[in-house]
C-alpha positions in Angstrom: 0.0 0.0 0.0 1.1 3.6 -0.8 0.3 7.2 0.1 1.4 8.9 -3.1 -0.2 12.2 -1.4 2.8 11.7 1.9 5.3 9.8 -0.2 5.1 6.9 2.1 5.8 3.3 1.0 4.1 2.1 4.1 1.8 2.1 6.7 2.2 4.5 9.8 1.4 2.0 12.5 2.7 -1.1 14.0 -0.9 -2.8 13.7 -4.3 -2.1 13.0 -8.0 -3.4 14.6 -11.1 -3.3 13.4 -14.4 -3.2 14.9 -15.3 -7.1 15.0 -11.5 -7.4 16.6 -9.6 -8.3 14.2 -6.0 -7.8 14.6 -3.7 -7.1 11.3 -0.5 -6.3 10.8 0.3 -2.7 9.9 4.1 -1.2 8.9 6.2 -4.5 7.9 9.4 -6.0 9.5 7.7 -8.4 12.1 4.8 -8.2 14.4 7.4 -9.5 17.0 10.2 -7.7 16.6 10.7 -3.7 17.4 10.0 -2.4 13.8 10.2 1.4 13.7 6.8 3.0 13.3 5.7 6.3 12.0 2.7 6.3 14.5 3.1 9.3 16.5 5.5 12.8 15.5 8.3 13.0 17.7 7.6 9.8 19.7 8.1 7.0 16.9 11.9 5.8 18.5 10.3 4.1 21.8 6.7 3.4 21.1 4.8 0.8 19.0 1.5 1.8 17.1 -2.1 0.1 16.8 -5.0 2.4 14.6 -8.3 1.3 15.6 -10.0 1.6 12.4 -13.2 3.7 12.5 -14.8 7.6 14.2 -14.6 7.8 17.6 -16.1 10.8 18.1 -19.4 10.2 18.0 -19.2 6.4 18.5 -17.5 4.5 21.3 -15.2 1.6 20.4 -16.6 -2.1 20.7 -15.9 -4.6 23.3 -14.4 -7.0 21.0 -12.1 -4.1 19.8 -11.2 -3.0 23.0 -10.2 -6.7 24.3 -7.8 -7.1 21.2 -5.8 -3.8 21.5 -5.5 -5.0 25.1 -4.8 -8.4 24.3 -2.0 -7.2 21.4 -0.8 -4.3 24.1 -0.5 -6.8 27.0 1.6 -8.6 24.4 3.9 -6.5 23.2 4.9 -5.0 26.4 4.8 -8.2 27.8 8.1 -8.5 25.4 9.7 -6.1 28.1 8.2 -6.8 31.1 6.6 -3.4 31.1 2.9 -3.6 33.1 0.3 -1.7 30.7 -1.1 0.0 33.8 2.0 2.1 34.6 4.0 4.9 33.0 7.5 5.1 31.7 9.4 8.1 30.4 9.8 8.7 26.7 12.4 11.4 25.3 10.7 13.9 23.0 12.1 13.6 19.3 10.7 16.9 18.3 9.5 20.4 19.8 6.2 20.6 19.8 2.8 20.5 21.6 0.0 18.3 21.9 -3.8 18.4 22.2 -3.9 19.9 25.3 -1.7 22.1 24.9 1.1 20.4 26.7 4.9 21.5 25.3 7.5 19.1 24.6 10.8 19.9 24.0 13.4 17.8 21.8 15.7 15.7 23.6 14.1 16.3 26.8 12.2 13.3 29.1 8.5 13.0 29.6 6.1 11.0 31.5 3.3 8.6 29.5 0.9 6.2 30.2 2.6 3.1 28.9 -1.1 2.6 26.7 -1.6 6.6 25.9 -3.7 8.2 23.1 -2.3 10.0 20.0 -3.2 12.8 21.5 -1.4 12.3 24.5 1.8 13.3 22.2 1.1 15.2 19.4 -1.8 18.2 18.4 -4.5 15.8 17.0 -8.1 14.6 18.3 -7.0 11.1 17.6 -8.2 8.2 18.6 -11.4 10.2 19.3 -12.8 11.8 22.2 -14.9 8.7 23.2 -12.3 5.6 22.4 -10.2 7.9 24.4 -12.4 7.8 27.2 -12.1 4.2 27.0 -8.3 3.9 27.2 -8.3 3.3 30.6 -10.7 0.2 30.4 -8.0 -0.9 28.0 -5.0 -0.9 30.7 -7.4 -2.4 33.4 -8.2 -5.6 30.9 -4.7 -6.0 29.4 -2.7 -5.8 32.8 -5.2 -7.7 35.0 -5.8 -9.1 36.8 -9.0 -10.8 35.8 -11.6 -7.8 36.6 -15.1 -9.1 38.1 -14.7 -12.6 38.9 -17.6 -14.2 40.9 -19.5 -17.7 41.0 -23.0 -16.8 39.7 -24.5 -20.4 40.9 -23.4 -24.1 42.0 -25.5 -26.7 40.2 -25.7 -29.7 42.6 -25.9 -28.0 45.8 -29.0 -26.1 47.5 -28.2 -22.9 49.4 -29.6 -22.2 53.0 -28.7 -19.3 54.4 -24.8 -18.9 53.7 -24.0 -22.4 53.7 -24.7 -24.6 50.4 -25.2 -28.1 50.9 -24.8 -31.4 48.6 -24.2 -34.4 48.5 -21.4 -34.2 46.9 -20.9 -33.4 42.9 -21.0 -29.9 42.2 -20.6 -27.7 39.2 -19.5 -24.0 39.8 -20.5 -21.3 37.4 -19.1 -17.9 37.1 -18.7 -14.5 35.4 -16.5 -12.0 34.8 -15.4 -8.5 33.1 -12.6 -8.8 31.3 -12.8 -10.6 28.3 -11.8 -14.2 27.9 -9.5 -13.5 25.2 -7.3 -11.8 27.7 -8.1 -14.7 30.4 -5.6 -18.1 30.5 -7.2 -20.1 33.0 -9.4 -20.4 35.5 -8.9 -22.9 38.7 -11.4 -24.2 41.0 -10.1 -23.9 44.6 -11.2 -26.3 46.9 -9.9 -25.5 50.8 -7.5 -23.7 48.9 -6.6 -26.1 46.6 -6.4 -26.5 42.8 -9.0 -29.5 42.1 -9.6 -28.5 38.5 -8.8 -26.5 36.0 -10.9 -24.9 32.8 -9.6 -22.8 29.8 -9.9 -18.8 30.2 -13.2 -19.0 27.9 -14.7 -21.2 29.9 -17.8 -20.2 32.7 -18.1 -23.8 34.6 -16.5 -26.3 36.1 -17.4 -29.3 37.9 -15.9 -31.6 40.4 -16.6 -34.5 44.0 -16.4 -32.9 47.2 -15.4 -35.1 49.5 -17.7 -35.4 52.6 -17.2 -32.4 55.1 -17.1 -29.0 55.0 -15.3 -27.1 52.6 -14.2 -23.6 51.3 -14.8 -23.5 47.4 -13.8 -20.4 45.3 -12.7 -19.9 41.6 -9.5 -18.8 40.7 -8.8 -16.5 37.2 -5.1 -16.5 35.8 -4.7 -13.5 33.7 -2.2 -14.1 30.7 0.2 -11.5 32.3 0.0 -14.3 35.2 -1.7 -12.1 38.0 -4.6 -14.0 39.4 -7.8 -13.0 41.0 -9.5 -15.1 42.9 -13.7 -15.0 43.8 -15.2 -14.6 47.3 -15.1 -18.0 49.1 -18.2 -20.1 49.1 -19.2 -22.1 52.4 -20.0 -25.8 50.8 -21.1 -29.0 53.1 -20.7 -32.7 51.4 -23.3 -34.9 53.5 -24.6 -38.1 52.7 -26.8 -38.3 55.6 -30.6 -38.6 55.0 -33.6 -36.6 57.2 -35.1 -38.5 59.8 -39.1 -38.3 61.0 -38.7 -38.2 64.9 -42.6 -38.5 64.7 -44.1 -40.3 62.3 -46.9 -39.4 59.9 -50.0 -39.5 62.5 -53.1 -39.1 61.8 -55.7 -37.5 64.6 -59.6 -36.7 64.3 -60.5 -32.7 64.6 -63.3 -30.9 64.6 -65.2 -30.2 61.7 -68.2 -31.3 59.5 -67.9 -35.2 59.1 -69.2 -36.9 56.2 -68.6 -40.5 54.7 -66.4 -39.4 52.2 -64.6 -36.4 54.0 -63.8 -37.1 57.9 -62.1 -34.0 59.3 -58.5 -35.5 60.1 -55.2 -33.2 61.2 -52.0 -34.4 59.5 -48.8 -34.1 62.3 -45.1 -34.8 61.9 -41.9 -34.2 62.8 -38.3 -34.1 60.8 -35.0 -33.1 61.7 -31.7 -32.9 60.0 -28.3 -33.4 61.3 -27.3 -30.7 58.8 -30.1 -28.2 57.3 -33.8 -29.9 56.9 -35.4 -28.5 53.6 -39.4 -29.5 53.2 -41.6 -32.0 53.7 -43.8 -33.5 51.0 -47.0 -35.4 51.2 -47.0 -38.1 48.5 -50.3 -39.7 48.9 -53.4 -39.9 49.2 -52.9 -36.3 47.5 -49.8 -34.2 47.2 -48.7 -31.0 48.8 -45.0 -29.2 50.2 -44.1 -27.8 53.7 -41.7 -25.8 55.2 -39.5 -26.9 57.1 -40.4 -25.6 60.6 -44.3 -26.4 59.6 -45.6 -29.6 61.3 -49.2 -30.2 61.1 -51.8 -29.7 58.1 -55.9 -30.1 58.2 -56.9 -32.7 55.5 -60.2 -35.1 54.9 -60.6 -38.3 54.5 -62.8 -41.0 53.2 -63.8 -43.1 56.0 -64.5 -46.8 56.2 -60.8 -47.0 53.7 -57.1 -47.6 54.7 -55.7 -44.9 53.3 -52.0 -44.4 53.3 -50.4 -40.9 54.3 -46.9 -41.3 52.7 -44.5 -38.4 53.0 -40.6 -37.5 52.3 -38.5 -35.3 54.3 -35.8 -34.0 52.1 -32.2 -31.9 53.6 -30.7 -28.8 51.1 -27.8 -31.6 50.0 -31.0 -34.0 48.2 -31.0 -36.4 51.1 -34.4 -38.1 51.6 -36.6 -40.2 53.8 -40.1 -41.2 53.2 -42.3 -43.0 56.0 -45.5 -44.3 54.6 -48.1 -45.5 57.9 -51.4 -46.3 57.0 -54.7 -45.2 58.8 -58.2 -46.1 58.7 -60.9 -43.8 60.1 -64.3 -45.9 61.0 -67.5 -43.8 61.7 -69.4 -46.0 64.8 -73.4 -45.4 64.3 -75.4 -45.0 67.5 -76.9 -48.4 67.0 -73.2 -49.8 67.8 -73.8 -47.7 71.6 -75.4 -49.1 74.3 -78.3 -47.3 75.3 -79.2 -46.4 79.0 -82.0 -43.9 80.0 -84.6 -42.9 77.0 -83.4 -42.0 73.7 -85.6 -41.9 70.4 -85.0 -42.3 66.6 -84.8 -39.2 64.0 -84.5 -40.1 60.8 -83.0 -37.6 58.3 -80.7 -37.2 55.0 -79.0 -34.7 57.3 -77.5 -37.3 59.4 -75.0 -39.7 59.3 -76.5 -43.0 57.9 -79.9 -41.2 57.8 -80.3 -41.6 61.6 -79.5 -40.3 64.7 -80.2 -40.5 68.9 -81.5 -37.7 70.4 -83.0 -37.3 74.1 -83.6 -35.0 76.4 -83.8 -36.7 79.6 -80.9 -36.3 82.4 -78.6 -39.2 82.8 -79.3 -40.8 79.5 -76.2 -42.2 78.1 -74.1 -44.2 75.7 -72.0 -46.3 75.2 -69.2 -47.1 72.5 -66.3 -49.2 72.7 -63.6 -49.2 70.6 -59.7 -50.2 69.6 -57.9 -46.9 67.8 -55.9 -43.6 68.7 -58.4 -40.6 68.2 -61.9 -40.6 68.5 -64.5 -37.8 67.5 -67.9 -37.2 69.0 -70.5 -36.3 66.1 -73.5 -33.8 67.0 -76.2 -32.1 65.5 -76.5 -28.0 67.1 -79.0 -26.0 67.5 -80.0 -23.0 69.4 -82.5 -25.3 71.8 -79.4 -28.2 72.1 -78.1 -28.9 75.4 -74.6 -30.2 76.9 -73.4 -33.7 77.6 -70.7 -34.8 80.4 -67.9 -37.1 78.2 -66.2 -39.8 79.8 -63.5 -41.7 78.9 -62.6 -44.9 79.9 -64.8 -44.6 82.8 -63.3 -40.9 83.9 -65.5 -37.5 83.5 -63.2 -35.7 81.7 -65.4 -33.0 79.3 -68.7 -31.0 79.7 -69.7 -29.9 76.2 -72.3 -27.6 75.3 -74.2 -28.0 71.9 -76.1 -25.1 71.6 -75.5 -23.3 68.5 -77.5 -19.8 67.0 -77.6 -21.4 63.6 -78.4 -25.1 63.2 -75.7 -27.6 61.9 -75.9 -31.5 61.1 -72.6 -34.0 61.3 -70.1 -31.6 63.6 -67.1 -33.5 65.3 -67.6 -31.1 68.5 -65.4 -32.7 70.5 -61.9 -34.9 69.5 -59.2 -36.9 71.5 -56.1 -38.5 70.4 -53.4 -40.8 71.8 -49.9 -41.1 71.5 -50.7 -44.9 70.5 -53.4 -47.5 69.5 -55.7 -49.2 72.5 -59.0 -50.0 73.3 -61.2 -47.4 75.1 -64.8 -46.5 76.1 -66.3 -43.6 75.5 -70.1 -42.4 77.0 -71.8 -39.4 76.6 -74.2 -38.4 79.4 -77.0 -36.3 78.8 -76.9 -33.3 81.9 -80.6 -32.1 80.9 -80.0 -28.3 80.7 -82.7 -26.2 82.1 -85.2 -24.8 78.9 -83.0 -26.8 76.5 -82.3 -30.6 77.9 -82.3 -31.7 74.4 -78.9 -33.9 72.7 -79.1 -35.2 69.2 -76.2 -37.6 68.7 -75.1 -38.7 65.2 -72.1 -40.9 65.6 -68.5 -41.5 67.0 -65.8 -41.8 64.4 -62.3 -43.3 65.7 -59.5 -44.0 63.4 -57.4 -47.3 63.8 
């Protein structure tokens, strides 16, 4: 190529870049060796030249061109063991003055940034007010060390609170600034220690922790060799699974009870020697807890076995699942024993289409049973009475039916056990004064 307007035979600068990055090489004799440029008046002895091909005055240079004139300046000065960041002294070859009005006088010394702008040495707007602007991104990426380095996530792990937990393969991901042209590896520290190692374009890397507690963190070797290494990361390797300290039990509550929906409470307990995540219900239907939660309302068809399977799982994956089985039997007056006067009502509103109901004091029954919970069933109204409860032969409740609205099938009054056994229950009718009256639908126990 020639200038026929200059008289030059050659091409000013060292090298050139254009917008997609691309290096080429400018003025010949070498890209490696120390050819003398014609770059920059005056300065052209101790300097090397790139033109970054385009108008920077309106437009700011691309990323992709930026990283290559920081990856071809961390080079070249590289060749001498100069960092880009600093400054050196160059000795002026002319008198002159630049764009800022700066003098310079031949054969005298003056400071430069070791990555400067034309403009920095001689009376011209070049490279352009805004790729100027960006010159200092330029000696941040090509002397490192690796600018923004941090893991983004750890695949394989669960985090709770600070601490993130697995059970044992992991794959760290990160991100970072500077461009992974100008990147030559990055390292994955385990307690400090190298465990693997991934190319400077890579964002992942995996590896087995072994069980324990661990530091992880990533490590990013820039290609002038400085490193920066990401904040550490608190990672627990456990192979131990969640255990139910209480079981899955099932217990009668209050509620409107019906053949196919039986008001039943849901209760367990799981702990974790490490971090307990949730609790899931499997079957008969399907639902997630927290892990401080302990107790949920369901209903259930009565007269069934129905299974109440759930899983406890810990933030490393670990699981348990304990699957007891519980049968809830609704107990129709008919299966009491009768003492005092009690008559029939028959009605779609009750249980079985049937129920007990008498208003004379110290009528009572009877029902006797083998389970863990047990559930009185009423019908309320605003003329209803109370009833003493006993259990296994013990006064233990006085309960008062009266309601202002009037309601059919209520479980008004529930008790549970910590285990299966056979008990009585009798309800004794205490003949309240203006409203003696108790209608009694069923008992439903579960087994």
């Amino acid at each position: 190529m020639s200038f026929p307007v200059s008289g030059w035979k050659d091409i000013g600068y060292n090298f050139l870049v254009d917008k997609c990055g691309t290096i080429f090489e400018g003025r010949k004799g070498g890209v490696d060796l120390p050819v003398f440029g014609a770059h920059t008046y005056g300065w052209n002895r101790e300097a090397a030249g790139v033109a970054v091909l385009g108008d920077y005055t309106t437009t700011s240079a691309t990323n992709a061109t930026l990283a290559s004139v920081a990856r071809l300046a961390a080079w070249k000065l590289g060749q001498y063991g100069a960092d880009p960041a600093g400054t050196t002294q160059l000795t002026a070859g002319a008198s002159q003055h630049n764009y800022f009005s700066t003098d310079f006088t031949a054969g005298s010394k003056y400071t430069f940034q070791r990555i400067s702008g034309h403009r920095d040495g001689f009376n011209t707007q070049c490279p352009g007010g805004l790729l100027y602007d960006q010159l200092p991104t330029i000696r941040t990426w090509a002397s490192g060390p690796v600018q923004g380095l941090k893991v983004s996530s750890v695949d394989g792990a669960a985090l709770s609170g600070s601490t993130y937990y697995t059970k044992g393969g992991i794959t760290v991901r990160w991100t970072a600034t500077t461009p992974a042209s100008l990147i030559s590896k990055f390292e994955l520290l385990v307690d400090g220690k190298s465990v693997a190692t991934a190319s400077g374009t890579a964002t992942s890397v995996g590896a087995t922790l072994p069980l324990g507690s661990h530091t992880v963190a990533v490590r990013a070797v820039h290609q002038s060799g400085k490193t920066a290494t990401s904040a550490a990361l608190s990672v627990v390797a456990e192979t131990t699974a969640p255990t139910f300290t209480t079981n899955p039990k099932l217990s009668l509550r209050s509620g409107t009870v019906s053949t196919s929906a039986v008001p039943v409470a849901l209760g367990w307990k799981a702990t974790d020697d490490k971090a307990l995540r949730e609790v899931k219900l499997l079957s008969p239907t399907t639902a997630t807890f927290g892990p401080t939660t302990t107790t949920s309302n369901r209903t259930v068809k009565s007269g069934a076995a129905t299974t109440w399977s759930m899983r406890a799982y810990d933030y490393a994956g670990n699981y348990r699942t304990s699957s007891p089985s519980y049968t809830p039997v609704i107990l129709q007056e008919t299966a009491a024993t009768k003492s005092g006067s009690w008559t029939t009502r028959s009605s779609t509103s009750y249980l079985g289409g049937q129920s007990y109901s008498s208003g004379s004091k110290g009528a009572g029954l009877t029902w006797t049973f083998t389970g863990r919970s047990v559930a009185w069933v009423v019908s309320r109204a605003a003329s209803s009475g109370q009833a003493y409860i006993y259990v296994d032969g013990t006064k233990i409740s006085t309960v008062d039916l009266k309601s202002s609205t009037t309601l059919y099938r209520q479980a008004i009054w529930t008790k549970t056990w910590s285990s299966s056994a056979k008990h009585t229950i009798k309800i004794v009718v205490v003949g309240t004064s203006g409203r003696p009256t108790v209608t009694t639908d069923s008992l439903v126990y579960i087994k």
